[in-house]
N, C-alpha and C positions, 0 to 999 in steps of 0.2 A: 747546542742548536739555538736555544733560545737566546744565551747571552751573544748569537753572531746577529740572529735577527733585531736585538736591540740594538748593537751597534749602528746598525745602517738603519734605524728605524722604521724597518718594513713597517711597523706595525701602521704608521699613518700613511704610510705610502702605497698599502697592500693593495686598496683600488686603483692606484694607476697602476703598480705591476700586473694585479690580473685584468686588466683591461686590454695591458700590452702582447699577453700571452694570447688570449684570446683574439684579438686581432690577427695577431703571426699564424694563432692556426688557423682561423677563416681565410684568411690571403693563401696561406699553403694548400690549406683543400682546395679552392676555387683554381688555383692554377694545376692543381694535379686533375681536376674533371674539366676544365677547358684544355688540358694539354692531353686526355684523353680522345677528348671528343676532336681536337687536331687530328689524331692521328689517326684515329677512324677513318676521318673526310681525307686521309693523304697528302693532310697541310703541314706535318709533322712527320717526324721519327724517332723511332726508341731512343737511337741516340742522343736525341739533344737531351733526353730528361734531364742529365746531370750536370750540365749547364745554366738551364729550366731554371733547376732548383736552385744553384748556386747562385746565379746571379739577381735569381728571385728576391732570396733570402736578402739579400745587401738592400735592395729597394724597401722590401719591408720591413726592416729594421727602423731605416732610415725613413721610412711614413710615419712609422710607431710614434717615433722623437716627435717628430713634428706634431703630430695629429693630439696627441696628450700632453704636449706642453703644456698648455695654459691649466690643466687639472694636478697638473705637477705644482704647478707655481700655487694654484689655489690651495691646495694639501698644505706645503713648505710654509706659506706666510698667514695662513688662521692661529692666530692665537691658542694658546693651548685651552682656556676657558671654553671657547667656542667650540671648539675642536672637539672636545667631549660633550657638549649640549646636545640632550636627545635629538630635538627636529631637526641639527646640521646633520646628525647621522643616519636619518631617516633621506634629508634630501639628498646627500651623498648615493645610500641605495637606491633612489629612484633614478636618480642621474645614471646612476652604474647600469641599472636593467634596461633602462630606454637607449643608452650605447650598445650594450648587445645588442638587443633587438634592431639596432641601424646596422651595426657591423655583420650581422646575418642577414637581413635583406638585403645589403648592399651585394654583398657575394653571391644571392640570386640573381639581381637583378644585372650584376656584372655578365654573367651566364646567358642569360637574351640579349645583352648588348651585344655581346659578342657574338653570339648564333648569327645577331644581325649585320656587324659590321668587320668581324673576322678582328676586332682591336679592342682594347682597351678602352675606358672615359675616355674620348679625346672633347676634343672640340668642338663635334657634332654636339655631346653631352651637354656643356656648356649652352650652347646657341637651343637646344631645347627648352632648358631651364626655363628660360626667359619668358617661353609662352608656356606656362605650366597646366593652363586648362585645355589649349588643344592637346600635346603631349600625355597628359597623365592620364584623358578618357580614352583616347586612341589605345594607350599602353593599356587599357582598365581591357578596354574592347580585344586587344587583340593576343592577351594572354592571362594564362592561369591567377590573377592579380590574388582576387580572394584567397585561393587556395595556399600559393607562397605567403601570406600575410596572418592566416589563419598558423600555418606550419612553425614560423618565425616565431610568433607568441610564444607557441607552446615547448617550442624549444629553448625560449628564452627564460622562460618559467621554471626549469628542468634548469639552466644552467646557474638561474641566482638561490634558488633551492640548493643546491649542492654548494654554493660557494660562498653562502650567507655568511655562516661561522666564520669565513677567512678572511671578513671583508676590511675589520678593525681587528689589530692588534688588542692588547691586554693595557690597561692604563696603566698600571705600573710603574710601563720602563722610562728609562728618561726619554727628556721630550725638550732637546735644547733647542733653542731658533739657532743657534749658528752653527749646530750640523743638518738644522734643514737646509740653511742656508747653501754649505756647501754640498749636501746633494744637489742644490739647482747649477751651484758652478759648475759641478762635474757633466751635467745635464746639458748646460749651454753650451761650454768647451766640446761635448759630442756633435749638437747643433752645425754650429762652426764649420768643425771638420765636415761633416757632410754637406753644408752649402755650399763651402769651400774647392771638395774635391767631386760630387755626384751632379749630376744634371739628366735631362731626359733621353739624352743620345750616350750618357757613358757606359750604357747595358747594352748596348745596340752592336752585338759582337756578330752577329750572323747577317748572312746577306738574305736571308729568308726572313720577311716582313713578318708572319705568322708569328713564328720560334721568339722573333723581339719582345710582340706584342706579350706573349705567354710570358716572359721572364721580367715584365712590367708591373707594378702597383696600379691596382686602376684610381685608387684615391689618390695617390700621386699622380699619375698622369692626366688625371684631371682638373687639380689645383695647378699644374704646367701648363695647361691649357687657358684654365682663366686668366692666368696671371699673367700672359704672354698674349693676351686675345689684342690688343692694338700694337702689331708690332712696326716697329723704325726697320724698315727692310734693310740698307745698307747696313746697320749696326748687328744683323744677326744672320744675312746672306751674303753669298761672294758679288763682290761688282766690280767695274771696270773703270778709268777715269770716263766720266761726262764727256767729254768731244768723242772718244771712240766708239762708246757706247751711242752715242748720237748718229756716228756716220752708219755704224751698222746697222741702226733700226733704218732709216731711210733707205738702204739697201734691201733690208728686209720686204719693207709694204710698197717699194715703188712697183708700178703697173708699166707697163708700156703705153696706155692711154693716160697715164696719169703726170700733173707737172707740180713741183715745191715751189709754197708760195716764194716770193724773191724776196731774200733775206732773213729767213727762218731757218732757223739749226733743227729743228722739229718737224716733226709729221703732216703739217696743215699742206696741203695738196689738192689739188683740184682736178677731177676725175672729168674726163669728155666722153658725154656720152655716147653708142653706138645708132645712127641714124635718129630718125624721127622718134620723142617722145610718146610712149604708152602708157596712158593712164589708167593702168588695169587696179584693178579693187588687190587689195592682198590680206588675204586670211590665214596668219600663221595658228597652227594646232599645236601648241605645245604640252606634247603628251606626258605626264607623270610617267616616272620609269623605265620607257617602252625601248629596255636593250635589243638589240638587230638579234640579239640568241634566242628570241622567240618568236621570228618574223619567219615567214617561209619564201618571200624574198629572198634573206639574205641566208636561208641556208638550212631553218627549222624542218622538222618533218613530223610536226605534231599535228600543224592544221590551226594551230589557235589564230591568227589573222587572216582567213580566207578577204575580207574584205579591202586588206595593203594590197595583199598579195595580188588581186585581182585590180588593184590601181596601179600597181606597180607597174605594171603592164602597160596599160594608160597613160602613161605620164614620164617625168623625169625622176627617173628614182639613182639616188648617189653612194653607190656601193662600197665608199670607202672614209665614212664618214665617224667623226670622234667628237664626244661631249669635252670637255676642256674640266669637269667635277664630279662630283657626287653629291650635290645638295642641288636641289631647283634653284637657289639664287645665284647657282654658278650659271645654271646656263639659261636666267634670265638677263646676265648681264652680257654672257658670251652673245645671243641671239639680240639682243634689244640695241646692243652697245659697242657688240664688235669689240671686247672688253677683256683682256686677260685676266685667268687667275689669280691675281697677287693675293700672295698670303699675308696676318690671317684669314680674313673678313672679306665678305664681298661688298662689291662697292653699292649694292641694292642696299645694303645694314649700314655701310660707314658714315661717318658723318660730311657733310659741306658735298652732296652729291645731289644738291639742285641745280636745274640748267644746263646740265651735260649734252654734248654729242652725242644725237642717237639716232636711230632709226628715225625716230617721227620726225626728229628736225626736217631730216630731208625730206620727207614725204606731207608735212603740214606745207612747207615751201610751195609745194605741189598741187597746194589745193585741195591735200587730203584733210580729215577730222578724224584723231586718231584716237582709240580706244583700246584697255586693258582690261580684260574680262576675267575672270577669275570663280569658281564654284564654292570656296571656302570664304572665308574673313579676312578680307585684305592689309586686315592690321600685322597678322601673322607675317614675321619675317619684313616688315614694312615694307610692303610689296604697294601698298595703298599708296605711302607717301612717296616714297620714289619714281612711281609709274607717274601717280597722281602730278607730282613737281618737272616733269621731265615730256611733260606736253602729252599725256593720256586723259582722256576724261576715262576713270576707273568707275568699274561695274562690278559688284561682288556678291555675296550671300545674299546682302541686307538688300539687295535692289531686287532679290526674286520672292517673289510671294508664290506661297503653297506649291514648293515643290512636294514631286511625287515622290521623294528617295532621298535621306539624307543620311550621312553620317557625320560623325566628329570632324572631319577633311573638310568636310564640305556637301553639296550637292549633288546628286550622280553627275555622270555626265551629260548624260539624257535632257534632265533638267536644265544643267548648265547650258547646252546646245540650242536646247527651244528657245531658250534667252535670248542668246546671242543670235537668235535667227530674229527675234523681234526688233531688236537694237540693232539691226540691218537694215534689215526693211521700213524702221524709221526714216533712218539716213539715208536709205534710197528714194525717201519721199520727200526728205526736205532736200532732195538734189546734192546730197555730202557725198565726196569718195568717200569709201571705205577703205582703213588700214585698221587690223586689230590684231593683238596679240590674246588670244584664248588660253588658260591654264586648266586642265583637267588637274581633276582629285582623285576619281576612283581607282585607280589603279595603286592603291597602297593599301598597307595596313589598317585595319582589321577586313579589310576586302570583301565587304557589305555592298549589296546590288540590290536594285528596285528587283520587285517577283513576275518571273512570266518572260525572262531573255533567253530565250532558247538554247539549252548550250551553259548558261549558265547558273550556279545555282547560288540561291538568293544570301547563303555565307556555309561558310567551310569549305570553302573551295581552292582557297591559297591562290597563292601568283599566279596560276594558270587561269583562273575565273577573272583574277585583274586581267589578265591580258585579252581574253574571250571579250572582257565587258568594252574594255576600251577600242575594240578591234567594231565589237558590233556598233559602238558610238557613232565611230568613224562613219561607217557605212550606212547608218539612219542619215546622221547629219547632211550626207552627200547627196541622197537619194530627197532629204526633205528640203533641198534649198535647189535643187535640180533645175523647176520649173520658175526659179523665182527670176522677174526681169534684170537682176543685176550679176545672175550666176555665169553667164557667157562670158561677161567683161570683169571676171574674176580668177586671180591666181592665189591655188590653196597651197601652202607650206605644211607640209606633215613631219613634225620633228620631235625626237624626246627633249625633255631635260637633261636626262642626263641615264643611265643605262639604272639596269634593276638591282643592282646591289654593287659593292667594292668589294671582290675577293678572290683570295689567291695570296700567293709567298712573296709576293712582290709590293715593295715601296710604292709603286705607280702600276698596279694591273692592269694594263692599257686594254686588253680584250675585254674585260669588261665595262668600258667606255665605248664601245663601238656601238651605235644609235643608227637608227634607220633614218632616211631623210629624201620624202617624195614633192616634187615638183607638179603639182595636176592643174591643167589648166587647157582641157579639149581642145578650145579652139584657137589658146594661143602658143602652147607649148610640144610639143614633137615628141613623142614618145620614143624611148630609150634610155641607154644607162650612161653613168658619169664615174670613170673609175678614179679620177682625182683625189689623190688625198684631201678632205676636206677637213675642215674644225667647225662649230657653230659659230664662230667669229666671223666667217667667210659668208654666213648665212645672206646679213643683209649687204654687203658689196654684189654680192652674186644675184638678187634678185635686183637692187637697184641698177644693174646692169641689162638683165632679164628685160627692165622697163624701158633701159636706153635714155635713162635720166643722166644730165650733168649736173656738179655739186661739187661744193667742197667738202673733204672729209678728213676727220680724223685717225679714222678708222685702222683698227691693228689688220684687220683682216682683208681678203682682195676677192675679187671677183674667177672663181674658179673656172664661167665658161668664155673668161675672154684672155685669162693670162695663164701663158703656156710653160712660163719658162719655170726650172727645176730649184729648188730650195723651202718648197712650201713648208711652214710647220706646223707639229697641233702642242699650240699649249693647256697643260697640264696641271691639275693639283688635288692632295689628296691631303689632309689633315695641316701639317704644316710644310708637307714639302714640296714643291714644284719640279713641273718637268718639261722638258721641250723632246718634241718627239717627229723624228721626220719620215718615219713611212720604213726605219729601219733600223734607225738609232736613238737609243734614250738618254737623254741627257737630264739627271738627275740633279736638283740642287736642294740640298736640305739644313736644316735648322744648324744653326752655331756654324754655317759657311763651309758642309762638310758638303763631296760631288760624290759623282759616281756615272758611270756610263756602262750600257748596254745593249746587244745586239738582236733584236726582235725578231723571231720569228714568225709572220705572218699567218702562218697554215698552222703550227701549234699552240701560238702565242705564248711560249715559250721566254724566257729571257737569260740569257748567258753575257756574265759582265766581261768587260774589254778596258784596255788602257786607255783613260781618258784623254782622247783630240783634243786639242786646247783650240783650235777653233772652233769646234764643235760647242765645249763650254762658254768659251765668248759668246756665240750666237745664244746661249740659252740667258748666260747671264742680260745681258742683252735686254730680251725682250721684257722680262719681269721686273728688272730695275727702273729702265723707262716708262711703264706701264705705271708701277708707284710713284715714280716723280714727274712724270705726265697729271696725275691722281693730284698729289699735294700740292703741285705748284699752280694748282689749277688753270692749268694747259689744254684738260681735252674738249676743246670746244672749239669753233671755227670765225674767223671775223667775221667772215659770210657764207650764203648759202644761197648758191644762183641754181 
């Protein structure tokens, strides 16, 4: 036994093989207690374990390699002098205990990701990183932090106590450089092959998003994520030649009121408006989370938004309405921008996204002054500079003194509201329309409320106290701006971001994107419901039509209460894959240019795949390819705007 262990010189290599053991088995337990906790919830089945595991296995091998290269190569080329120097062997152990101790929190911390997001490290993961002080007090606020951290220590204490003695071999044995050496060849040559033959889609054997996600590395899927974070759309999704893909997007967004300018291959069209000019105020509410599966609108029977519910009534509420993501800057760019999801990035984060086509264009035209208000730090997500660069005068944290209520997010919304009622009432003093886009906070994690909201309690109260606080927001703010002289000649947009969570077996969960989305506006809007498939892309064509404005526009999206005719779609995305969706069929496009298509069932939301229509995929391809090269060739903006 000894003479095989000197052969292959575990003895200096013993720390990176029990690192790598250790690894495999934190990755194996975390997917055996995430692939349990699947199947509690009914996102899984006994059956897949054995797939689970299999396919599991080949990912974490294939992390291991990667993840412990560079401690390979350190071990292999130290000198042998060094190599035996007490303090290299002392910083070796410390190296080695401070990896465990990551390699066991990770695998917690994998466990709430997932609670949260039903996936793996994706993207989102990533795009957190970036702001680590909101992230990591919100994460501090709204779970077991110390306890996991305290737990992890002590486990890890217990694990380098047991495995001290095996950390260095016996000096002894030999100790040649050129069979470290070719341990590292053997090592690279493994590398290779797995760059070679593995990628993030070659474990993706099941048509249940879940079951993938469980059979995934979430340290691998995470480094896939960063590494792919500015993606060349045609280099890594299906696309069409340029002219056909041209003619069918203009097929796509043309209106019956609408004409392409003469001589443009491209979307610039100029929109005629319906009669006389309305220069109504517009107060879009862009509510944090606020999925339609806790409205009783659209179908709740809990009670938590008596206050929609009683506007819904009131107003124009649109019953068939879909967020286009799952992060707030999808559906600031859907609502602000009229703006597809192209994957990775949203175009609020990407770069050379000053001066864009957007709402305010048209509405500064107009002789509005248009502002983005927001409860949190609008550096978060660069919500600041983009709003800010794109014709908002932005209004955020740092502009509110002594609020009543704050957390990590932000502001309650209470606070946030009284704001925005003053920064009104300004502008109604120096005679300015009003256009604003509002961002609530509270309705998230750690779901912290100012004390004394009826109904709500001040924390531990989970999503349904988010939804109560946000419900009651609503209804103060309305009830406080009531009597104010510019609330007659104003139209309120009540809309989420984007729904309360991603989850379910499905690549694109479309049921949970469906968002509630009310029109209130007493004395200029007719109460009633709007069962048009909508998107948030459609949001401002539909209300700048609402106003009877004409304009040029870019716009992916149309005016749902003037164009009648059938083809509508709601675009789609979820980590890296896109989807076009029309009220019955999915059309899937995902990473490395792989499709898929499916037939939705409305009433269970359900999804049952079908033989991909190759017009169906055109149309999808379509829209997300033009959208990125509308994006880079910096196209989406308009000569003018009458």
């Amino acid at each position: 036994m000894r003479a095989s262990a000197a052969a292959l010189h575990l003895g200096r290599f013993r720390p990176w093989l029990l690192l790598g053991l250790i690894f495999l088995a934190v990755s194996t337990l975390t997917r055996l207690v995430l692939t349990g906790v699947s199947i509690a919830a009914g996102l899984a089945a006994w059956t897949d374990v054995p797939a689970v595991l299999a396919v599991g296995a080949g990912y974490d091998l294939a992390t291991t390699l990667y993840l412990f290269a560079p401690f390979a190569i350190y071990l292999a080329l130290l000198p042998a002098r060094l190599y035996r120097n007490k303090w290299q062997r002392r910083l070796v152990a410390a190296l080695f205990m401070a990896s465990v101790f990551g390699l066991l929190y990770i695998g917690a911390v994998e466990y709430f990701f997932f609670d949260e997001f039903d996936a793996r490290f994706n993207f989102v993961a990533v795009e957190y990183l970036v702001y680590p002080h909101e992230v990591f007090v919100n994460i501090w606020q709204s779970y077991p932090v110390a306890k996991v951290l305290t737990s992890t220590a002590a486990v890890t204490v217990v694990v380098f106590l047991a495995l001290r003695d095996r950390l260095f071999g016996p000096d002894g044995h030999p100790d040649r450089l050129h069979t470290r050496l070719a341990v590292l060849i053997a090592l690279a040559a493994a590398v290779g092959i797995v760059q070679a033959g593995l990628t993030i889609n070659t474990g993706r054997y099941s048509e249940n998003r879940v079951v993938n996600e469980l059979a995934a590395n979430g340290v691998y899927s995470f480094f896939n994520a960063a590494f792919h974070n500015d993606l060349d759309y045609p280099a890594y999704y299906l696309s069409l030649p340029d002219d056909e893909a041209d003619e069918r997007l203009r097929n796509f967004v043309k209106e019956t009121h609408s004409d392409f300018f003469p001589g443009s291959d491209h979307i610039e069209r100029h929109i005629r408006g319906n009669g006389a000019p309305k220069r109504l105020n517009v107060i879009v509410l862009l509510e944090e989370s606020l999925g339609a599966e806790f409205v009783g609108a659209y179908g709740d029977t809990r009670g938590l938004t008596p206050n929609i519910d009683r506007l819904s009534k009131q107003g124009l509420l649109f019953t068939n309405t879909y967020a286009t993501g799952a992060r707030t800057v999808r559906g600031m760019e859907a609502v602000s921008a009229s703006f597809p999801p192209v994957p990775a990035e949203s175009i609020v984060k990407r770069p050379y996204n000053k001066g864009l086509f957007n709402w305010s264009t048209v509405m500064e035209k107009n002789g509005y002054a248009p502002t983005f208000i927001y409860g949190g730090y609008g550096s978060f997500d660069s919500m600041n500079e983009f709003f800010g660069s794109n014709g908002y005068r932005v209004v955020d944290r740092t502009d509110m003194e002594h609020p009543r209520f704050a957390n990590i997010w932000g502001v309650s919304d209470e606070d946030l509201l009284r704001h925005a009622v003053k920064v009104f009432d300004e502008q109604d003093a120096r005679g300015e329309r009003i256009f604003s886009i509002i961002m609530t906070t509270s309705n998230h994690k750690p779901f912290t409320f100012p004390p004394g909201v009826p109904g709500v309690p001040e924390k531990g109260g989970g999503r349904d106290a988010g939804i109560r606080y946000a419900d009651y927001a609503i209804g103060w703010f309305l009830d406080e701006v009531r009597g104010k002289p510019w609330f007659d000649g104003t139209v309120f947009v009540i809309v989420a971001d984007h729904g309360a969570r991603v989850y379910g077996r499905e690549d694109i969960p479309v049921a949970t994107y469906r968002i509630p989305l009310l029109l209130y506006s007493p004395k200029h809007v007719k109460p009633g419901e709007v069962g048009a498939l909508t998107s948030q892309i459609d949001i401002a064509p539909t209300v700048l039509g609402l106003l009877g404005f004409s304009y040029d526009s870019t716009f992916f999206g149309r005016d749902v209460l003037r164009d009648y005719r059938p083809g509508r779609f709601i675009p789609m995305n979820h980590n890296r894959d896109v989807a076009l969706f029309d009220g019955t069929h999915i059309i899937e496009i995902g990473f490395r240019k792989t499709a898929a298509e499916y037939l939705y069932d409305p009433v269970t939301g359900k999804q049952s795949r079908v033989e991909i229509d190759a017009e169906h995929l055109k149309d999808a391809i379509t829209v997300f390819q033009e959208a990125f090269e509308l994006y880079q060739e910096r196209l989406y903006h308009v000569t003018s705007t009458r």
